[in-house]
BADRENVO-66995 format. One record per residue (C-alpha): z, y, x; residue in one letter; residue number from 0. Coordinates in Angstrom, 2 decimals, padded with zeros to 5 digits. Each point is the difference from the previous one (the first is absolute). Layout:
BEGIN
+---------+---------+---------+------+-----+
!      c3 !      c2 !      c1 ! rest !  nr !
+---------+---------+---------+------+-----+
!       Z !       Y !       X !    A ! NUM !
...
+---------+---------+---------+------+-----+
***
This chain:
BEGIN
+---------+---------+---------+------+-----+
!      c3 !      c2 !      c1 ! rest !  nr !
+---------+---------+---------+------+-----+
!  024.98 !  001.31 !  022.84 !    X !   0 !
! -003.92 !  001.03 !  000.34 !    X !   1 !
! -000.42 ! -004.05 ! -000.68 !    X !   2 !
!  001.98 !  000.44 ! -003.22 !    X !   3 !
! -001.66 !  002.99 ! -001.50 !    X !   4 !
! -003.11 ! -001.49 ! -001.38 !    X !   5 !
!  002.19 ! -002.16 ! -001.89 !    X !   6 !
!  002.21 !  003.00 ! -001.40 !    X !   7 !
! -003.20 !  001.42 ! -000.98 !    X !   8 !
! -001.24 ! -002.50 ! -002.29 !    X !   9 !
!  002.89 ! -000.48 ! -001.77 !    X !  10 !
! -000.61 !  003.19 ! -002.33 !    X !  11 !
! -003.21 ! -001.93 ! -000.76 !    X !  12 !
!  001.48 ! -003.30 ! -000.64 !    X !  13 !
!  002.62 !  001.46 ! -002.38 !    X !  14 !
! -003.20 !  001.97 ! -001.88 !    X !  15 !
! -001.84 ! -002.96 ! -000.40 !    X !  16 !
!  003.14 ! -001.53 ! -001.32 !    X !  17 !
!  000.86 !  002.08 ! -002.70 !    X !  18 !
! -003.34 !  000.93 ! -001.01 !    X !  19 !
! -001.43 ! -003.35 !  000.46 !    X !  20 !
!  002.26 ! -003.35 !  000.31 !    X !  21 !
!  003.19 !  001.50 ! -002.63 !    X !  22 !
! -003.21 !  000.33 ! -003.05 !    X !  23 !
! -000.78 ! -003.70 !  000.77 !    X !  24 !
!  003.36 ! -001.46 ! -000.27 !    X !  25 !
!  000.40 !  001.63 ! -002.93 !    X !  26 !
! -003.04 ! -001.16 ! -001.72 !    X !  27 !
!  001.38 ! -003.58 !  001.44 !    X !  28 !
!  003.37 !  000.19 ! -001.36 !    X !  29 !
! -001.34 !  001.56 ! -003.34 !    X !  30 !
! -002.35 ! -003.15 ! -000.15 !    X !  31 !
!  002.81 ! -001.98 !  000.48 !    X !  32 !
!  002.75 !  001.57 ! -002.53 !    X !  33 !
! -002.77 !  000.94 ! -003.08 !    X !  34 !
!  000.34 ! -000.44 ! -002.83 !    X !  35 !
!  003.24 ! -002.82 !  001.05 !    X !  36 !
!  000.57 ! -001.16 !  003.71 !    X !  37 !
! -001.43 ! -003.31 !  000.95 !    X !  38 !
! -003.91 ! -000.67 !  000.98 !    X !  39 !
! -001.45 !  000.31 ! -003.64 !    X !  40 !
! -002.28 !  002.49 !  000.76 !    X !  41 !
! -001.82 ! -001.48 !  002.77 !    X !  42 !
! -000.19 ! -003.55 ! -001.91 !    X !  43 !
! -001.49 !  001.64 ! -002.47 !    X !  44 !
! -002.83 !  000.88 !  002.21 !    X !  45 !
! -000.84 ! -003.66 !  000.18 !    X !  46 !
!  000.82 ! -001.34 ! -003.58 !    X !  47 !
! -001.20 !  003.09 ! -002.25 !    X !  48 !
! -003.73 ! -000.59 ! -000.53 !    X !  49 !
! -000.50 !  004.01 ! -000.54 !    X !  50 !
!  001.42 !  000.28 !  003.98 !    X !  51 !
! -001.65 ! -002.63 !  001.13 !    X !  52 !
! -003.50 !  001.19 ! -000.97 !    X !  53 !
!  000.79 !  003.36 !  001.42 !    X !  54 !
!  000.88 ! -001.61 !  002.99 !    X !  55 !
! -002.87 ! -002.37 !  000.10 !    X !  56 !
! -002.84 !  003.22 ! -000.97 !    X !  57 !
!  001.41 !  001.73 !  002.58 !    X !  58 !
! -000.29 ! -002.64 !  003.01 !    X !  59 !
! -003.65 ! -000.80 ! -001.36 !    X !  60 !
! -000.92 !  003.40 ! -000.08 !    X !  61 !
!  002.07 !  000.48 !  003.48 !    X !  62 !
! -002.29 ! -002.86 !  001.25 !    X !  63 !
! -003.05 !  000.61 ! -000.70 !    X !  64 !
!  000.12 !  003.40 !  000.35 !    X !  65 !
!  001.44 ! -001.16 !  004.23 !    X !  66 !
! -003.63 ! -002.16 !  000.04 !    X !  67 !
! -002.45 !  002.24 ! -001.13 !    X !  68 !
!  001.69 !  002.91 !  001.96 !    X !  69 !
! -000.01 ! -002.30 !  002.76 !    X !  70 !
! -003.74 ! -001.16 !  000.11 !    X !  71 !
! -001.59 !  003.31 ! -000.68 !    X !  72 !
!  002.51 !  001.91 !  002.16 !    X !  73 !
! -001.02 ! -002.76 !  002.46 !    X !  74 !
! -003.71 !  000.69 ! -000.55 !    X !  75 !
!  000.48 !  004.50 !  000.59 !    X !  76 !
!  002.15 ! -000.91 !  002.90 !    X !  77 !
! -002.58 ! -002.46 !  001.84 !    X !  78 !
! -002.66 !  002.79 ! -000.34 !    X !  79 !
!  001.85 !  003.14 !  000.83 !    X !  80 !
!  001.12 ! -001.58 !  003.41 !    X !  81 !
! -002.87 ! -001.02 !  000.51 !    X !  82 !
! -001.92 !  003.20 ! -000.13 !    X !  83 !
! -000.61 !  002.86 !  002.05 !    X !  84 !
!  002.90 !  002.40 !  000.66 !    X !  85 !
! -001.12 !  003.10 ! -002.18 !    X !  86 !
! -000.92 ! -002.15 ! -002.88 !    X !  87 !
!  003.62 ! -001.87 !  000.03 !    X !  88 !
!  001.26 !  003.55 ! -000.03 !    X !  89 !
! -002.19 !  000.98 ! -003.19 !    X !  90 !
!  001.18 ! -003.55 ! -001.60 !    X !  91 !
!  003.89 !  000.75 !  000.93 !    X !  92 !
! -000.68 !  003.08 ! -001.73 !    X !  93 !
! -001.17 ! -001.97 ! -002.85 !    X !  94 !
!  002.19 ! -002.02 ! -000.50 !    X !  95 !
!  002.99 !  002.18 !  000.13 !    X !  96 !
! -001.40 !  002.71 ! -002.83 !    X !  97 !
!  001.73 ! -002.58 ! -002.82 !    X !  98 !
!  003.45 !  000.75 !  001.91 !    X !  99 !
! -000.71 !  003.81 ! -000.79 !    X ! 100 !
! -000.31 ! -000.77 ! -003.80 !    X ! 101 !
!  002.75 ! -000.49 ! -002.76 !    X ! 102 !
!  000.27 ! -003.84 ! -000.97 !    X ! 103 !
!  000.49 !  001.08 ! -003.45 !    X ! 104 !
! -003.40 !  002.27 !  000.54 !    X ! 105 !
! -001.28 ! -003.92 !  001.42 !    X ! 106 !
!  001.37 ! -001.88 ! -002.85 !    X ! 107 !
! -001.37 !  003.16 ! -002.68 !    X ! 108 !
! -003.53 ! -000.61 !  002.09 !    X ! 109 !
! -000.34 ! -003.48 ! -000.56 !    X ! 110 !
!  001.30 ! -000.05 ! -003.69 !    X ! 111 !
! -002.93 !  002.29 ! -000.56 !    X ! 112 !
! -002.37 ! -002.53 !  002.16 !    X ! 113 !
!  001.22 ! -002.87 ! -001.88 !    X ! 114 !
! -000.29 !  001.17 ! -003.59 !    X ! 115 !
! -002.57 ! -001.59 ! -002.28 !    X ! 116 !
! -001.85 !  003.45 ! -000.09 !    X ! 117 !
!  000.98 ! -000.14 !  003.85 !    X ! 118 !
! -002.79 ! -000.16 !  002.56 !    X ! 119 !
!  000.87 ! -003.26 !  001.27 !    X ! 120 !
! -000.73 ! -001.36 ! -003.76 !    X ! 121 !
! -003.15 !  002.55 ! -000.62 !    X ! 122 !
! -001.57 ! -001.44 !  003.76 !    X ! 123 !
!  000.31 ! -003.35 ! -001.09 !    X ! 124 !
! -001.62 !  000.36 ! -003.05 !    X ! 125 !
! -002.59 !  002.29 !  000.81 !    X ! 126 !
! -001.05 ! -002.44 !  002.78 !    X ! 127 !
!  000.24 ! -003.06 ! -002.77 !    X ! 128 !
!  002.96 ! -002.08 !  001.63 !    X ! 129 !
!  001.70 !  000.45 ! -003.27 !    X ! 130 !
! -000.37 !  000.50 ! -003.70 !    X ! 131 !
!  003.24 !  001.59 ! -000.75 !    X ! 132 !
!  002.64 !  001.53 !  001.97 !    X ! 133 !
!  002.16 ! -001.59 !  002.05 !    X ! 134 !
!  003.65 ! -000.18 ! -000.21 !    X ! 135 !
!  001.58 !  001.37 !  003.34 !    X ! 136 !
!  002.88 !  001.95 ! -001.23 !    X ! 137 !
!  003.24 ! -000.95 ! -001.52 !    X ! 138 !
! -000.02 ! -003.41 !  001.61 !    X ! 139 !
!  000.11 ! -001.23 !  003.22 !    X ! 140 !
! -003.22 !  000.29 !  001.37 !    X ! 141 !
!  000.56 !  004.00 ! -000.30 !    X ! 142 !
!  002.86 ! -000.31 !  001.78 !    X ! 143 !
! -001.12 ! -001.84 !  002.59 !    X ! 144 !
! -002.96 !  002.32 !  000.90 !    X ! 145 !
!  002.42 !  002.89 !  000.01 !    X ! 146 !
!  002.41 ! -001.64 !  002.24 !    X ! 147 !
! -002.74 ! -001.36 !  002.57 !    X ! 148 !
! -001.70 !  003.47 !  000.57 !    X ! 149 !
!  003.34 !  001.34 !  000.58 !    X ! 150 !
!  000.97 ! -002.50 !  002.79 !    X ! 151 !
! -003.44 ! -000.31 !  001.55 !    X ! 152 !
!  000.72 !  002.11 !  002.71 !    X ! 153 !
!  003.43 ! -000.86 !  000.58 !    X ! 154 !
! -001.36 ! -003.42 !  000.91 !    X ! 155 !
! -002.64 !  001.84 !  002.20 !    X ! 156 !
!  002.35 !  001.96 !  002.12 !    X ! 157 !
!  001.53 ! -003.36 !  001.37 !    X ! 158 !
! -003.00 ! -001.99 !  000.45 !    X ! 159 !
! -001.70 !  003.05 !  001.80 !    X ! 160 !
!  002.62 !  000.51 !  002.62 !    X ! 161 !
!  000.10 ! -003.69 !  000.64 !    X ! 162 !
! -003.97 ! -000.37 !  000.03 !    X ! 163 !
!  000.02 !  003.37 !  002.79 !    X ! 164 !
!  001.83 ! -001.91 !  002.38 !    X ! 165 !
! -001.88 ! -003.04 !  000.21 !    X ! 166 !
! -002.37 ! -000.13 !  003.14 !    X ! 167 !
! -003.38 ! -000.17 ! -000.53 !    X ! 168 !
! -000.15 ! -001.81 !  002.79 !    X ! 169 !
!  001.42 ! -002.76 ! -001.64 !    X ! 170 !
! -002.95 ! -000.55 ! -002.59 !    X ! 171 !
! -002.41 !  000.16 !  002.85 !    X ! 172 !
!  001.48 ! -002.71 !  002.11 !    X ! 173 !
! -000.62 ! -002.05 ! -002.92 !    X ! 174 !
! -003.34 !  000.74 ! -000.77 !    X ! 175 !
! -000.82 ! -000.62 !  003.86 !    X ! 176 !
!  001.21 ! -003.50 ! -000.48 !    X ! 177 !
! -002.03 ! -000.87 ! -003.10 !    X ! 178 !
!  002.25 !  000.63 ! -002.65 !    X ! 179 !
! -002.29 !  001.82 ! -003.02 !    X ! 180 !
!  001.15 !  003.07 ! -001.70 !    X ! 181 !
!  002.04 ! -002.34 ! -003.17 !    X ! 182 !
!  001.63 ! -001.97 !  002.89 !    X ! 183 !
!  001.23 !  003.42 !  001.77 !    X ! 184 !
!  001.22 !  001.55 ! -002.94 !    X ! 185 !
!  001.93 ! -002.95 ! -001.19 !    X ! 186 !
!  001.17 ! -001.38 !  003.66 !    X ! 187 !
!  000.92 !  003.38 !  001.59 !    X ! 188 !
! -000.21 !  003.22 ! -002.24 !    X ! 189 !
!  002.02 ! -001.61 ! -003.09 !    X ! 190 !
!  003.04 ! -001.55 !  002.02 !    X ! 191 !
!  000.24 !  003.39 !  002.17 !    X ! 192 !
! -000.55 !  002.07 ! -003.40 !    X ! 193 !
!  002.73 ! -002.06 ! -001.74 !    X ! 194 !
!  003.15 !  002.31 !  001.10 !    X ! 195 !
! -001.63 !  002.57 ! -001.93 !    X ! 196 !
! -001.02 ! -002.04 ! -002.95 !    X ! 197 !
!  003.97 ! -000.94 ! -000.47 !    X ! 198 !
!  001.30 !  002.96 !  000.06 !    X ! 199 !
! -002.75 !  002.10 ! -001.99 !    X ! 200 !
!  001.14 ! -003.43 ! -002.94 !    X ! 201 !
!  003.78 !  000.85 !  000.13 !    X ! 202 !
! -000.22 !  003.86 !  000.08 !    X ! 203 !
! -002.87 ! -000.71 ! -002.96 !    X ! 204 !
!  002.28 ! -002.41 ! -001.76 !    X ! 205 !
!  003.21 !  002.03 !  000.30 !    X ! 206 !
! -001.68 !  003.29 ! -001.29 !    X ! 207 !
! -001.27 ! -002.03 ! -002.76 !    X ! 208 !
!  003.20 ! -001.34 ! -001.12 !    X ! 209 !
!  001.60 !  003.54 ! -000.97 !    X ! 210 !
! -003.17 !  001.06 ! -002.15 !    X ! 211 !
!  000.42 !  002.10 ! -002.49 !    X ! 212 !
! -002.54 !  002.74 ! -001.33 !    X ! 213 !
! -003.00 ! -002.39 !  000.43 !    X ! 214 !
!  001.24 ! -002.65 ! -002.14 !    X ! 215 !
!  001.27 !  002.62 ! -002.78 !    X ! 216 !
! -002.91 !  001.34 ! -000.36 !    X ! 217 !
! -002.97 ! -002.51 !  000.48 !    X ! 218 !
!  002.28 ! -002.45 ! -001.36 !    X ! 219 !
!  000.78 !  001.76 ! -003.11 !    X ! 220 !
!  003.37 ! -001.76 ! -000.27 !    X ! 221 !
! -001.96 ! -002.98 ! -000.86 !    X ! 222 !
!  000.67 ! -001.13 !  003.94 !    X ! 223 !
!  003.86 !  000.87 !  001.10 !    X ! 224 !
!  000.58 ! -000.48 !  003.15 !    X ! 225 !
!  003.86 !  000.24 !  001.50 !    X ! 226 !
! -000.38 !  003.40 !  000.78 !    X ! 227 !
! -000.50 !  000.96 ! -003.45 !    X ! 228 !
!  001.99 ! -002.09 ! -001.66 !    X ! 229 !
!  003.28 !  001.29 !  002.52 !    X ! 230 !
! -001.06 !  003.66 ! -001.49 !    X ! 231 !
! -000.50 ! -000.92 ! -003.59 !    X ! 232 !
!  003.83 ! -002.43 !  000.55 !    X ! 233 !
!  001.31 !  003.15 !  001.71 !    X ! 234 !
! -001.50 !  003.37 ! -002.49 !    X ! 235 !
! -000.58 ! -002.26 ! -003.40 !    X ! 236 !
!  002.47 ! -002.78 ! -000.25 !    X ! 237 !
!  002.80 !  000.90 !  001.64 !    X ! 238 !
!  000.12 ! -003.42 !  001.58 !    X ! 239 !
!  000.97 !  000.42 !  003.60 !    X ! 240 !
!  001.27 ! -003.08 !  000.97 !    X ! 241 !
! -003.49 ! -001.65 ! -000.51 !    X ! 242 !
! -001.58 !  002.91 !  001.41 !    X ! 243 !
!  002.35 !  000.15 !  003.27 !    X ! 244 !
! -000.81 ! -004.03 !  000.47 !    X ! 245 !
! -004.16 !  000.52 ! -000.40 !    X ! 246 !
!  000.75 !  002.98 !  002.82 !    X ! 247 !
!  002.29 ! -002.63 !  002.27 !    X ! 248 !
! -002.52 ! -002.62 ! -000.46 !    X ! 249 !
! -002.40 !  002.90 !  001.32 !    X ! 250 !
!  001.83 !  000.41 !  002.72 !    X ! 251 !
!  000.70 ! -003.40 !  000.89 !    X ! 252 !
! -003.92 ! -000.88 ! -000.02 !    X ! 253 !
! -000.66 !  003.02 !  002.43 !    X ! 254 !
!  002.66 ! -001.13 !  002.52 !    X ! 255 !
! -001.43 ! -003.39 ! -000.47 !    X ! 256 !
! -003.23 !  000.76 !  000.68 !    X ! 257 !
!  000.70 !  002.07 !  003.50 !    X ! 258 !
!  002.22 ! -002.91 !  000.97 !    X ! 259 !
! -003.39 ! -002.60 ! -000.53 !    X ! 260 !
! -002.69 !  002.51 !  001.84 !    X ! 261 !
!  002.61 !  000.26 !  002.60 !    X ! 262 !
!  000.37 ! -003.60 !  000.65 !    X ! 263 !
! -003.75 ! -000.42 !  000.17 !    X ! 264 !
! -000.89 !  002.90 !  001.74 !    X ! 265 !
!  001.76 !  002.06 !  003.16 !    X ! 266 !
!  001.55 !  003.38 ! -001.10 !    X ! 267 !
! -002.20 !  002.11 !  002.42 !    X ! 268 !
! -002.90 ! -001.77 ! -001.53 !    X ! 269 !
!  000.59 !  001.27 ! -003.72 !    X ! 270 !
! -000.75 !  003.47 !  001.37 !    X ! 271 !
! -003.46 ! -001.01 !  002.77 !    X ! 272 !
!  001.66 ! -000.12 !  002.70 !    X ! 273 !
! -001.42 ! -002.71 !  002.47 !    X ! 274 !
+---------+---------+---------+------+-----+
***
């Protein structure tokens, strides 16, 4: 009986999760699959309508490239804050969490100001003579993709920073003892031992990124849908759920897909720093 009783316990939970999580999916599946007539229309129409194919294709290049820059400066803030004296790693964590405490739409509101052509960005650059005229960095992708990186930047962090605080230091030495220079180290020993981390701060990165939506609206300027937005705008504007409910499935599908790669390439227990 006392064996049994944990499993009596979770069941509560199990039917929660159920109704409040699993029932809303099928739904949106079976509404994919029945609107506007039954059949798979609405998700070949995500690969033979040009206007869903771009929005699918802006939306893994942004997704992309916002995973690689994330990745390499995250990489960069990591290397340094484990590498640093205790009370200054504490003064950087501190750092780097202050964007959690802030309002993404107070974020995206920041940079559209940044961005402007009277923005600051624009005024430095001119005032130092790298340009003539203003730049354009809003209402295109290059706003976007700003927005979206200094969001995720310490998402990617947090992974690689666990990861990095595990590694012995030991290691590096032993390497440097037997003649291998500081390149050699770094690419030999830290990198491989650091790559756990690097994996999983890419798929968290690259999930988040996937289910946008403020950023792009509003350094984007509608100019640059991404799925996100144009699920909403099928959903509020259009009325057109079946092509909505198949851009969210598609979602869906390309999150499970991507936990089911980073687990094949790297152990469970390692996705979270443990050794």
């Amino acid at each position: 009986m006392r064996r049994s009783l944990p499993a009596v316990l979770v069941v509560p939970v199990v039917v929660l999760v159920g109704c409040l999580f699993l029932l809303p999916v099928l739904r949106i599946l079976a509404i994919s699959f029945t609107e506007p007539t039954v059949g798979l229309g609405n998700y070949a129409a995500l690969f033979t309508e040009p206007l869903y194919r771009k929005i699918m294709a802006t939306t893994l290049r942004i997704c992309v490239w916002t995973t690689l820059i994330a990745l390499v400066l995250g990489y960069v803030v990591a290397y340094v804050m484990a590498n640093v004296p205790q009370h200054v790693r504490s003064w950087m964590v501190i750092g780097l969490l202050v964007p959690f405490w802030l309002s993404v739409l107070v974020r995206a509101f920041a940079w559209v100001l940044l961005l402007s052509r009277e923005g600051v960005v624009n005024a430095t650059l001119m005032a130092l003579g790298l340009v003539d005229q203003p730049l354009a960095l809003l209402r295109n992708e290059t706003g976007v993709l700003i927005g979206m990186v200094h969001y995720m930047v310490p998402y990617a962090v947090l992974p690689m920073l666990t990861t990095m605080l595990g590694i012995d230091a030991s290691l590096m030495a032993a390497s440097r003892a037997l003649g291998a220079g500081p390149v050699r180290t770094f690419l030999r020993v830290y990198l491989p031992l650091s790559l756990p981390g690097v994996l999983a701060a890419a798929v968290l990165v690259f999930i988040f990124c996937l289910g946008f939506f403020i950023t792009p609206a509003l350094l984007g300027g509608g100019k640059t849908v991404m799925v996100a937005q144009y699920i909403e705008f099928g959903i509020s504007e259009t009325m057109n759920w079946g092509i909505s409910t198949a851009f969210a499935s598609a979602l869906l599908l390309a999150v499970i897909l991507s936990l089911v790669l980073i687990s094949r390439c790297v152990r469970i227990p390692s996705l979270f720093g443990a050794p």
